[in-house]
C-alpha atoms as a printed R data frame, in Angstrom:
    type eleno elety resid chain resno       x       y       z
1   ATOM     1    CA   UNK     A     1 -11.070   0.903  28.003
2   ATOM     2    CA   UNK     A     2 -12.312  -1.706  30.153
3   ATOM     3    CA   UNK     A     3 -12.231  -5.451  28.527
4   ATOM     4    CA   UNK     A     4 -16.036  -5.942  27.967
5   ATOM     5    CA   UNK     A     5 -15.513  -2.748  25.921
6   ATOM     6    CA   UNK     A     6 -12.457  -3.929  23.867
7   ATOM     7    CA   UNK     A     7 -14.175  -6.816  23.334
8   ATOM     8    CA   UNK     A     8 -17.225  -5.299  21.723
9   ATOM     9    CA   UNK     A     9 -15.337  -2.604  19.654
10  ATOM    10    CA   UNK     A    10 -13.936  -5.516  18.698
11  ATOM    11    CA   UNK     A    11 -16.931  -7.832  17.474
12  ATOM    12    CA   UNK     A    12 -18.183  -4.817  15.573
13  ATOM    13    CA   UNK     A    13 -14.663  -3.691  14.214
14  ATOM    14    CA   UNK     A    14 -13.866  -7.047  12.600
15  ATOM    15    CA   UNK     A    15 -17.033  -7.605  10.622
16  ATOM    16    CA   UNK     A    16 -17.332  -4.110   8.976
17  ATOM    17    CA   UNK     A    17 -15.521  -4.749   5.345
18  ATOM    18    CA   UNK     A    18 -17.280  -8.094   4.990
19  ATOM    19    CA   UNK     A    19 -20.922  -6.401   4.412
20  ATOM    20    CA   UNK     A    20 -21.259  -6.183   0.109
21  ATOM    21    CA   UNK     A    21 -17.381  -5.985   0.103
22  ATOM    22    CA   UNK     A    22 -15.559  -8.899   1.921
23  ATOM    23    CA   UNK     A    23 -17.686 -11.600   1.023
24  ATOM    24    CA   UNK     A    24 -18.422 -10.696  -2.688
25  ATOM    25    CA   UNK     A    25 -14.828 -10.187  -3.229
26  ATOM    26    CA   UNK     A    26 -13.825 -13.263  -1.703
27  ATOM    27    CA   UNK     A    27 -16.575 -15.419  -3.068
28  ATOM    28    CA   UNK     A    28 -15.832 -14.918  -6.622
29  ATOM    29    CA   UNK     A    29 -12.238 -15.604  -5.633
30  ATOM    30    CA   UNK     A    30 -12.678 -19.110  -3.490
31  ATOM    31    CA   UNK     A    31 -16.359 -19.477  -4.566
32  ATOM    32    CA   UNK     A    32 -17.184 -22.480  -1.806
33  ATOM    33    CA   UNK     A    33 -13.432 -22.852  -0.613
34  ATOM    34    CA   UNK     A    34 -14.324 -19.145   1.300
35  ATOM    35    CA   UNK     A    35 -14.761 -20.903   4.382
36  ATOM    36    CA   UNK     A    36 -11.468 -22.129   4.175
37  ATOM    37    CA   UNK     A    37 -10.145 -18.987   4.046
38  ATOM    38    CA   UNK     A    38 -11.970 -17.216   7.000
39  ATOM    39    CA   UNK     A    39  -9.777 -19.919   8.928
40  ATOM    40    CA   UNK     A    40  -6.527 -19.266   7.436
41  ATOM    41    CA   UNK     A    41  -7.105 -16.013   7.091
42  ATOM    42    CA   UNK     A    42  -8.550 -15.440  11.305
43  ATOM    43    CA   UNK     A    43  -5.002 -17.005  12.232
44  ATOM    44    CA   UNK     A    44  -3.175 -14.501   9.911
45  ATOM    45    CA   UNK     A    45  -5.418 -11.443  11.249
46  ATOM    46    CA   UNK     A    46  -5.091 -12.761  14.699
47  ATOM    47    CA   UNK     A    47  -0.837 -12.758  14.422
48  ATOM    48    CA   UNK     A    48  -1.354  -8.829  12.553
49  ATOM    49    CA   UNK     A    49  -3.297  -8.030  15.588
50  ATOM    50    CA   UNK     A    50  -0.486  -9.801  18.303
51  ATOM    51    CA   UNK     A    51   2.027  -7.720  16.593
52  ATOM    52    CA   UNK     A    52   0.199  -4.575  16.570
53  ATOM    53    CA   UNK     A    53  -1.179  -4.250  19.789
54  ATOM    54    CA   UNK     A    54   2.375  -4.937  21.737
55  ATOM    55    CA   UNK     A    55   3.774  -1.956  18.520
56  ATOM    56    CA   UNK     A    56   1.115   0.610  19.032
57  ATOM    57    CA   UNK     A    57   2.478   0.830  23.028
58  ATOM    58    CA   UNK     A    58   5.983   1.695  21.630
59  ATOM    59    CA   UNK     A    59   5.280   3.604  18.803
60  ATOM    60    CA   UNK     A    60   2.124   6.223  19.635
61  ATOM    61    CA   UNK     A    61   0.841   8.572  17.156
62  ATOM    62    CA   UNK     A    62   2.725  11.620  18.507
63  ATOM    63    CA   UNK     A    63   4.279  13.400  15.300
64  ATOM    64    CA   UNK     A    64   2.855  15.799  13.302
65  ATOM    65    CA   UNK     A    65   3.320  13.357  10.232
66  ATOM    66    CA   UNK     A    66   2.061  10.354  12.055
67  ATOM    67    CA   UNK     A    67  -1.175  12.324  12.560
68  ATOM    68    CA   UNK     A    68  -1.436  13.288   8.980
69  ATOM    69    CA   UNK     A    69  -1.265  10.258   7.897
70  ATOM    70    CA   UNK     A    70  -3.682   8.356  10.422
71  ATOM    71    CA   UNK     A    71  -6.072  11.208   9.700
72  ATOM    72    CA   UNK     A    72  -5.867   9.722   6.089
73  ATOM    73    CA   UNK     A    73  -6.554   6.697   7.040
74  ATOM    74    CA   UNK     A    74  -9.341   7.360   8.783
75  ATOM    75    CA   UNK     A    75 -10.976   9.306   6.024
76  ATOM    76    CA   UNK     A    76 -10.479   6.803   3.287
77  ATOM    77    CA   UNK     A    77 -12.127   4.030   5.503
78  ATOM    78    CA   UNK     A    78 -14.773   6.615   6.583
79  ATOM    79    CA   UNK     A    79 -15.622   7.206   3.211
80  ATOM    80    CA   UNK     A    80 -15.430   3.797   2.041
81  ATOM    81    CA   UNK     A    81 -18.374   3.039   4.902
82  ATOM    82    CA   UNK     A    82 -20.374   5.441   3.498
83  ATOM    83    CA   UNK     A    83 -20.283   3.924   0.109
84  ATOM    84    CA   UNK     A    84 -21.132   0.960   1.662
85  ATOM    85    CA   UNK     A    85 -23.410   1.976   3.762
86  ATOM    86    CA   UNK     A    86 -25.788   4.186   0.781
87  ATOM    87    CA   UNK     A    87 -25.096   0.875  -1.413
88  ATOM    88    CA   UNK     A    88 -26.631  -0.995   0.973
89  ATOM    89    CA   UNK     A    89 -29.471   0.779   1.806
90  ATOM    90    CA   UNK     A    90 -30.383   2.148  -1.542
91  ATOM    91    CA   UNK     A    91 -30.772  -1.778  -2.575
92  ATOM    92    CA   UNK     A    92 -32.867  -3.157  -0.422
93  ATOM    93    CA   UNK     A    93 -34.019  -0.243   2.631
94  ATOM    94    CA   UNK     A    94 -34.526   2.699   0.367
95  ATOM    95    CA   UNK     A    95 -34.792   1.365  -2.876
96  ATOM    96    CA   UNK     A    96 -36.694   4.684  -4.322
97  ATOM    97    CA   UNK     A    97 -35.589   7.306  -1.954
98  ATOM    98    CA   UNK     A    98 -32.413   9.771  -3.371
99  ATOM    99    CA   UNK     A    99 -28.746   8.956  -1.492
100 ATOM   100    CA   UNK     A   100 -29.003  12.357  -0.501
101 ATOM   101    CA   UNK     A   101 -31.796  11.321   2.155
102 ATOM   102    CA   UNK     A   102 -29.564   8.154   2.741
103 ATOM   103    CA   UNK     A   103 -26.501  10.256   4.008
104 ATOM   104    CA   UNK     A   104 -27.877  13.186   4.563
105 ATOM   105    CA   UNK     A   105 -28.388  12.085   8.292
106 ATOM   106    CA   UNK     A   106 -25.072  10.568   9.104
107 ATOM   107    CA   UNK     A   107 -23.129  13.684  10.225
108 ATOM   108    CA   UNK     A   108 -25.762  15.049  12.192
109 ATOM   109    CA   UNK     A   109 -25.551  11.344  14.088
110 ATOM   110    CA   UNK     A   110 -21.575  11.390  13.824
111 ATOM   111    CA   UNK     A   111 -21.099  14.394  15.696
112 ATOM   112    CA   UNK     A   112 -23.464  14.137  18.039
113 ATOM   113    CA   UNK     A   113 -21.924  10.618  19.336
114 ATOM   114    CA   UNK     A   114 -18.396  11.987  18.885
115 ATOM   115    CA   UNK     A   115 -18.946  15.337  20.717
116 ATOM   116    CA   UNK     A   116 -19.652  13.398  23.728
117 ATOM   117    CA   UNK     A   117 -16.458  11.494  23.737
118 ATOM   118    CA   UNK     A   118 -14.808   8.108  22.924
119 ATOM   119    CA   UNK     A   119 -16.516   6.316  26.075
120 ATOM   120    CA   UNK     A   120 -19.845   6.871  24.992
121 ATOM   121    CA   UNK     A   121 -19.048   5.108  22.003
122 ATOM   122    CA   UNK     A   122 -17.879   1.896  23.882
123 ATOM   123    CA   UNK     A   123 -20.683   2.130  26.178
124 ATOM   124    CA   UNK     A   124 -23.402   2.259  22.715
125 ATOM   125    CA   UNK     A   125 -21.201  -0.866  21.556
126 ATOM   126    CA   UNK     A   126 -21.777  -2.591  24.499
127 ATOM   127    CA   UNK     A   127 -25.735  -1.741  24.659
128 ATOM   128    CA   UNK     A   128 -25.635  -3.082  20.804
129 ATOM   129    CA   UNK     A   129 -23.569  -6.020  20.980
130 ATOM   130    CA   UNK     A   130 -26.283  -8.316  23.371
131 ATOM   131    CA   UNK     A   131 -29.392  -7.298  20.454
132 ATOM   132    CA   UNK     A   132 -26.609  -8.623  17.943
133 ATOM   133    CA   UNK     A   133 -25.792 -11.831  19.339
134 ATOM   134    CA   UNK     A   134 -29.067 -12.359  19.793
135 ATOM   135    CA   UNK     A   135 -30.353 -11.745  16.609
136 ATOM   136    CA   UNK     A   136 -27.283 -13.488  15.505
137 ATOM   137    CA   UNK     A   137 -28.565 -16.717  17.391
138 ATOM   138    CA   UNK     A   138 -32.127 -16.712  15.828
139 ATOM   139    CA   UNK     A   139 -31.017 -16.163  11.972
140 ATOM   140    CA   UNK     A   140 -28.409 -19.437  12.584
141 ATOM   141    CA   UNK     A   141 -31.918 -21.458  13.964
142 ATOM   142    CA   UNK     A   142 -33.748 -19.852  11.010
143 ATOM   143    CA   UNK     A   143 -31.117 -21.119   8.425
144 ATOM   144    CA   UNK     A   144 -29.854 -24.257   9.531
145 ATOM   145    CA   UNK     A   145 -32.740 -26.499   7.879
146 ATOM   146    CA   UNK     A   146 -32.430 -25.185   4.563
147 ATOM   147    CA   UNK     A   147 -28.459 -26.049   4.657
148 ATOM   148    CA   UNK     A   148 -27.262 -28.232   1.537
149 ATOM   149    CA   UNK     A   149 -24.209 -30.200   2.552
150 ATOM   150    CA   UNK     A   150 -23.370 -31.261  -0.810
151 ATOM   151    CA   UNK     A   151 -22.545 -27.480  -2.185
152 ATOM   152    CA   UNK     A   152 -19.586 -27.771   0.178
153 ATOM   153    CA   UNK     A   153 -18.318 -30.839  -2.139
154 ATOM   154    CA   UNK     A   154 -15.580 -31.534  -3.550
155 ATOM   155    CA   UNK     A   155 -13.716 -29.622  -1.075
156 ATOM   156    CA   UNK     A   156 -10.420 -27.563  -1.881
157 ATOM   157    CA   UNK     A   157 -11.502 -26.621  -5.499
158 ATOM   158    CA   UNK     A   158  -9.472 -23.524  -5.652
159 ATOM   159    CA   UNK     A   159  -5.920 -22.969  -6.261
160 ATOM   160    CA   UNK     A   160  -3.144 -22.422  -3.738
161 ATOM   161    CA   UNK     A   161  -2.293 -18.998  -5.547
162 ATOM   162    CA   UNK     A   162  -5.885 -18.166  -4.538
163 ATOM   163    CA   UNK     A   163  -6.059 -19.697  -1.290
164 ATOM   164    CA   UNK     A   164  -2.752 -17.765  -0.770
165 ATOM   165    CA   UNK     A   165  -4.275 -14.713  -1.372
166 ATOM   166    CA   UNK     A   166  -7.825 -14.759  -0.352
167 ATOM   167    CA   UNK     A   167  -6.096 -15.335   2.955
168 ATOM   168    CA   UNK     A   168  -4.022 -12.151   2.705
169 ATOM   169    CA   UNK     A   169  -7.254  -9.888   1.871
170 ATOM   170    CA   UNK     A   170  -9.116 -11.714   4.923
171 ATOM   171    CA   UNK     A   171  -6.416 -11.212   6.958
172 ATOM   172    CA   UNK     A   172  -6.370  -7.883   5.574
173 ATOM   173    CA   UNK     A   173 -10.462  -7.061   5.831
174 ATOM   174    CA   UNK     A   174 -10.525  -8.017   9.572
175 ATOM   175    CA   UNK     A   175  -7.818  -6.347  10.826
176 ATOM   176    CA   UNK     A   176  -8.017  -2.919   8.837
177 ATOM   177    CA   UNK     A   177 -10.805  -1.536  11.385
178 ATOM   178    CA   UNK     A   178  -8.706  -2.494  14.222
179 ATOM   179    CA   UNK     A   179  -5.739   0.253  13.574
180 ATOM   180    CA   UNK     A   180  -8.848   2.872  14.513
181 ATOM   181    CA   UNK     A   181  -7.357   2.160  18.035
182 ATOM   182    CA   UNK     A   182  -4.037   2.978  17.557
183 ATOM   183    CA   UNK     A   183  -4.735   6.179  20.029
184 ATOM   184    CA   UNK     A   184  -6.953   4.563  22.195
185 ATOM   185    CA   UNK     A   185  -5.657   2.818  25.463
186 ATOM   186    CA   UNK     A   186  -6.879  -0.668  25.489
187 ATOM   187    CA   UNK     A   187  -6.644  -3.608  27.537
188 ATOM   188    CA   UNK     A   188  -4.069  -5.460  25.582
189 ATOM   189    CA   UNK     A   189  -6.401  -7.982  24.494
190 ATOM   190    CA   UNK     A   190  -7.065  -6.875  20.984
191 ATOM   191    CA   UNK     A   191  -6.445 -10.464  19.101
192 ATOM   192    CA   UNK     A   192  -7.904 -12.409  21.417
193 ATOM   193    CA   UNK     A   193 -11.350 -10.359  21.442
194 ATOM   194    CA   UNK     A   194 -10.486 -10.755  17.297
195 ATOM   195    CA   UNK     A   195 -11.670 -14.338  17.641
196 ATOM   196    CA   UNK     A   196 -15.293 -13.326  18.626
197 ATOM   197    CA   UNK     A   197 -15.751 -11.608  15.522
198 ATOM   198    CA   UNK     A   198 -14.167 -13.700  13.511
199 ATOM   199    CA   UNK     A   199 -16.306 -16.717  14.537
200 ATOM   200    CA   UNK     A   200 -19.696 -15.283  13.018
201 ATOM   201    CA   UNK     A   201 -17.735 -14.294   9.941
202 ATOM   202    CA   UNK     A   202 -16.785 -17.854   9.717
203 ATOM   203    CA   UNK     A   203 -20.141 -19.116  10.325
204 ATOM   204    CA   UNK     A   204 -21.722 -16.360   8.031
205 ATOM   205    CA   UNK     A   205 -19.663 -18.229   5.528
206 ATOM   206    CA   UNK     A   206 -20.571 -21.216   6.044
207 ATOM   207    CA   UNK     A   207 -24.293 -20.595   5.716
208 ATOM   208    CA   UNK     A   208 -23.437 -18.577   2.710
209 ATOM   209    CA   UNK     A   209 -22.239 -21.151   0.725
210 ATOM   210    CA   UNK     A   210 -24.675 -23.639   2.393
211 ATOM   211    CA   UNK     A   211 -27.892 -21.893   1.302
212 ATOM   212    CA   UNK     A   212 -27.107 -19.994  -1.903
213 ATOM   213    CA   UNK     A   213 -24.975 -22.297  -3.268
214 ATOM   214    CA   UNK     A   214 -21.142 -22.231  -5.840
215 ATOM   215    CA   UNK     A   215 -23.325 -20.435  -8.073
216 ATOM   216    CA   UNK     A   216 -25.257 -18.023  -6.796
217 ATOM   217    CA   UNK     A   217 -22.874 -16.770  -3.923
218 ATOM   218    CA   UNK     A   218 -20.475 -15.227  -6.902
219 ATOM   219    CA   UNK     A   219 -23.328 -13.736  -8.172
220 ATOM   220    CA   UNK     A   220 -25.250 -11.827  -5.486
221 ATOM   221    CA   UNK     A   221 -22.751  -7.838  -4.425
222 ATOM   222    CA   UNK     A   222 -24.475  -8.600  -1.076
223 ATOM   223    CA   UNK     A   223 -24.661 -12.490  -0.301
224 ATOM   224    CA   UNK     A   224 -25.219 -12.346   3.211
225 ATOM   225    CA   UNK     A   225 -28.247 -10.049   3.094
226 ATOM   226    CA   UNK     A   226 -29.707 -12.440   0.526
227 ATOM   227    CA   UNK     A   227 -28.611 -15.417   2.577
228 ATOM   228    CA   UNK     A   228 -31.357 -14.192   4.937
229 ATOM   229    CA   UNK     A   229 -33.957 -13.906   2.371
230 ATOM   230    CA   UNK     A   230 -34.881 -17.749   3.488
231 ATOM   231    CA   UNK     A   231 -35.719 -17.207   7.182
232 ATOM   232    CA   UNK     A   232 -39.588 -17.994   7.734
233 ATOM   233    CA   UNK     A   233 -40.740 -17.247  11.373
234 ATOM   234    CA   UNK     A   234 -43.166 -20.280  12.173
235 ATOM   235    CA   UNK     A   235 -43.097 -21.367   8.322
236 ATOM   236    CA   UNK     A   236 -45.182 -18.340   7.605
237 ATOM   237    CA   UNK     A   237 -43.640 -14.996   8.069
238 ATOM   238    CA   UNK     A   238 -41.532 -13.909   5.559
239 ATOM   239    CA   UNK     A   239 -39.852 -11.176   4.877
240 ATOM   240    CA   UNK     A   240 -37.870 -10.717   8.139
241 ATOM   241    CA   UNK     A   241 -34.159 -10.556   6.161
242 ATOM   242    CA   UNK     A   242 -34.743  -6.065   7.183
243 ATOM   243    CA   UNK     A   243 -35.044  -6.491  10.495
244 ATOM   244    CA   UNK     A   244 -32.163  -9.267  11.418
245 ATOM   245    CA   UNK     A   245 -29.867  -7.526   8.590
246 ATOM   246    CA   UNK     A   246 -29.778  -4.461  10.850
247 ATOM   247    CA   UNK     A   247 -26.545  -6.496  13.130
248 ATOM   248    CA   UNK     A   248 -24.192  -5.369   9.716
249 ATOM   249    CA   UNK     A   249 -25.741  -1.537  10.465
250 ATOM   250    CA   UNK     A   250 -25.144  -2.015  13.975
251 ATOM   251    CA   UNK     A   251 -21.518  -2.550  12.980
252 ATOM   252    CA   UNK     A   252 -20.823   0.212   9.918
253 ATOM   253    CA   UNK     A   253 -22.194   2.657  12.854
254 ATOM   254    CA   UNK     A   254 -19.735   1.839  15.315
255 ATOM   255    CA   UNK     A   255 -16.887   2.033  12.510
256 ATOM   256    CA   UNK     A   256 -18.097   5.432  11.371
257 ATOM   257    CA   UNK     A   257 -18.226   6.070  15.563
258 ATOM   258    CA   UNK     A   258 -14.885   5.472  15.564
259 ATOM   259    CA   UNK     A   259 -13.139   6.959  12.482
260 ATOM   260    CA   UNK     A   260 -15.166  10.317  13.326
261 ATOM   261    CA   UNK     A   261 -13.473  10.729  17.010
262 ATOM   262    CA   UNK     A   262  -9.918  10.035  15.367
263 ATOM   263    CA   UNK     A   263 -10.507  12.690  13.072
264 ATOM   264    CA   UNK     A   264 -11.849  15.265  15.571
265 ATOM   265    CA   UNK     A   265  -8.982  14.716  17.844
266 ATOM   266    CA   UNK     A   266  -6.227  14.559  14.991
267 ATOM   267    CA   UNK     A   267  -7.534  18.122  14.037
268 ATOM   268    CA   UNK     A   268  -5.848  21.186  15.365
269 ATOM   269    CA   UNK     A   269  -7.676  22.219  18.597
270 ATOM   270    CA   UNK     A   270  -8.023  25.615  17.473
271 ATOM   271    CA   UNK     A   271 -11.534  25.960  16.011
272 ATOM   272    CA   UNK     A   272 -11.492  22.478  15.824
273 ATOM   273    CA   UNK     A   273 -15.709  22.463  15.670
274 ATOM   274    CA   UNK     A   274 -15.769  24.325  12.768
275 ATOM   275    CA   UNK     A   275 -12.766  22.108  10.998
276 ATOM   276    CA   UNK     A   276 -14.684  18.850  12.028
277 ATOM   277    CA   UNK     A   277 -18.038  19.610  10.577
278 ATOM   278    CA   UNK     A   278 -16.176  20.697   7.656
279 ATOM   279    CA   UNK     A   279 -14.850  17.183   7.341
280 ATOM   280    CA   UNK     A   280 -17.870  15.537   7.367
281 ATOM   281    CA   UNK     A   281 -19.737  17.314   4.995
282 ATOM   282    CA   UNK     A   282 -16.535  16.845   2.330
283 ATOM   283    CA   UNK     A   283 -17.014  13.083   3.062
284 ATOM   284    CA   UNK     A   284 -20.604  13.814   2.596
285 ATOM   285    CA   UNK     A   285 -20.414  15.102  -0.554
286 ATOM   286    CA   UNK     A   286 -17.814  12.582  -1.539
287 ATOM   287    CA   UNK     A   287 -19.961   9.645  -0.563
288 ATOM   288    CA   UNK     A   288 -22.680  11.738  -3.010
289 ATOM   289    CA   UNK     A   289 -20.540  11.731  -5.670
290 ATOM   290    CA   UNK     A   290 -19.824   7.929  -5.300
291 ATOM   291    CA   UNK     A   291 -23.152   7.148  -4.984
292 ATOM   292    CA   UNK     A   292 -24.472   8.925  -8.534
293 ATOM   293    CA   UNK     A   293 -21.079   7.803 -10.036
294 ATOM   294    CA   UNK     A   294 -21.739   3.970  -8.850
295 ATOM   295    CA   UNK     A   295 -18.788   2.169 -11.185
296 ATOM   296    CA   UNK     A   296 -15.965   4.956 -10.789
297 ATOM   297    CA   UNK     A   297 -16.056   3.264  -7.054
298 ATOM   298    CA   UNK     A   298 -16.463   0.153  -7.998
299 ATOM   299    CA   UNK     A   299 -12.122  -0.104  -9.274
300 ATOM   300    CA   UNK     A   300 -11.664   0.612  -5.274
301 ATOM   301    CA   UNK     A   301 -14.315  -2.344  -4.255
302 ATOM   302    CA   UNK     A   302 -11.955  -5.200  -6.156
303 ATOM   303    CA   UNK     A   303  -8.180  -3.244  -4.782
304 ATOM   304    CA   UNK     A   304  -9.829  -2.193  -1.061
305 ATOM   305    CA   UNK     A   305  -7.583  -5.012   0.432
306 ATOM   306    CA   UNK     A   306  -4.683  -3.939  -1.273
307 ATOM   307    CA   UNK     A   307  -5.194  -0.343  -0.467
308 ATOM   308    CA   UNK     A   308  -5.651  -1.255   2.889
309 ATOM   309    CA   UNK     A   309  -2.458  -3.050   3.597
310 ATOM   310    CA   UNK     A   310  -0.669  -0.527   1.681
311 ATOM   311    CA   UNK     A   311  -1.772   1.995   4.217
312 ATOM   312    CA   UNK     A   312  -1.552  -0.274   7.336
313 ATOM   313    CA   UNK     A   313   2.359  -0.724   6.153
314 ATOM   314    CA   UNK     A   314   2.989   3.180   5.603
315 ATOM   315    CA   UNK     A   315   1.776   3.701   9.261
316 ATOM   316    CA   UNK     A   316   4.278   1.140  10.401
317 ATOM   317    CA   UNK     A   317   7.131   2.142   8.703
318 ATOM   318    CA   UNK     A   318   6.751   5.861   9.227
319 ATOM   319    CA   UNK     A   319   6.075   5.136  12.996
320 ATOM   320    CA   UNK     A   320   9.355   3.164  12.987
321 ATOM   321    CA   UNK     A   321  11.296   6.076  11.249
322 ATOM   322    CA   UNK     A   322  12.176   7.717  14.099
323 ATOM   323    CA   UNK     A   323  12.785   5.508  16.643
324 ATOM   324    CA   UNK     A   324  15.918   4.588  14.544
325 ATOM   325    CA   UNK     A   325  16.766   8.132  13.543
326 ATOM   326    CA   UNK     A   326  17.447   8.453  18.005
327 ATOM   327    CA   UNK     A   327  18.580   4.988  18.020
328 ATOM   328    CA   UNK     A   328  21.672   6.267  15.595
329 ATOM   329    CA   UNK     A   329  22.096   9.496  17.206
């Protein structure tokens, strides 16, 4: 892993629980104090990732119980994409077509990336991340006049017990996707390649509360897509919120990318083809049943944060376990 490729896992890593979850969550938490947050909470993620990526060196997943457990992991945030993913899509790309259609796809794609190894999904990150920044770029131009200043007013509306934990599930949100790499040799430069992702989370924020307002950014499940409902192209084409919305698919994919070659290589080796596609139609099916069974899920999209740290912490502890079990003998 060169560091142009840790530093567009990265970009795409960070942003991928923000999409319908992150920012609706934290939204009708903060309401216009989110911004706020997506500071406090980048310095918090960015200390998580200091301490993980000098921990992950010591402590590799090398145990038959560290496995299991980082194969769980990646299967509950796999399936957690989907959801968002079909959500997502059925709303606004697919609106009549069945989630069947919607997923149907996404193993076929999954294993073909995967099959061909972890590089070739670092080198499809770094083909994707120039068309993102760039799109990036033009929605910021196509925004910034319709900006209202005064929905930012008064400032620090929210209380400290909030602020205090907004910044947890930020902290939390960003840095989730980043303990894919635990088995992946990286540059070392995790948290600092953090930073670019966190910045157009921050500035997605920003224009968030700017354009749709206190009101109707605790309203909207996906505020950012409907953020972009107000770019015009030359004051006349309209519309355009498909196309540039496409940067949060560009990001679930790489995610998905990710999650699918831990769980091939945690598998045993030993038909490990037939194991793997076995996987991903389960998570099929359960991404299926979440999607016909809409507010069953919806009890994990207000505790996601929570489940994630819980998780994150189990890791740590268990990879700490025996290190001090040799330390004693």
């Amino acid at each position: 892993m060169t560091k142009t490729k840790t530093t567009t896992l990265s970009y795409f890593l960070g942003r991928t629980f923000f999409l319908g979850f992150g920012f609706s969550v934290l939204f009708k938490l903060l309401n216009k104090d989110t911004w706020i947050v997506a500071i406090l909470g980048s310095i918090l993620g960015f200390l998580l990732l200091l301490f993980f990526e000098r921990f992950k060196e010591k402590h590799p997943i090398n145990s038959v119980v560290k496995k299991g457990l980082f194969f769980l992991y990646n299967f509950f945030i796999f399936s957690q994409i989907l959801f968002i993913f079909e959500t997502f899509c059925s709303s606004f790309y697919l609106i009549k077509s069945p989630i069947f259609y919607i997923i149907l796809p996404i193993p076929f794609v999954i294993y073909k990336i995967t099959k061909n190894g972890f590089s070739t999904i670092a080198k499809v990150a770094e083909v994707l991340l120039p068309i993102s920044l760039f799109i990036y770029v033009l929605v910021i131009l196509g925004l910034f006049k319709d900006m209202n200043l005064d929905y930012f007013q008064p400032v620090l509306t929210a209380t400290p017990q909030d602020i205090a934990i907004g910044t947890i599930y930020f902290a939390l949100y960003s840095t989730a996707p980043f303990f894919l790499l635990w088995n992946v040799n990286t540059d070392k430069k995790l948290a600092k390649s953090y930073f670019l992702s966190m910045v157009s989370v921050f500035f997605v924020s920003i224009f968030i509360t700017g354009i749709l307002g206190p009101n109707l950014s605790q309203i909207y499940r996906f505020p950012e897509y409907m953020t972009m409902k107000k770019i015009k192209l030359f004051n006349f084409i309209e519309k355009v919120e498909n196309i540039v919305s496409i940067t949060w698919l560009f990001s679930l994919f790489i995610t998905l990318s990710v999650t699918g070659w831990n769980m091939k290589e945690l598998l045993p080796q030993k038909k490990n083809n037939i194991l793997y596609i076995g996987v991903l139609i389960l998570l099929c099916f359960i991404s299926l049943y979440t999607g016909t069974h809409y507010q069953k899920e919806l009890w994990i999209y207000h505790t996601l944060p929570i489940l994630l740290g819980v998780m994150m912490l189990i890791l740590v502890l268990v990879s700490i376990l025996p290190s001090k079990k040799k330390s004693k003998s």
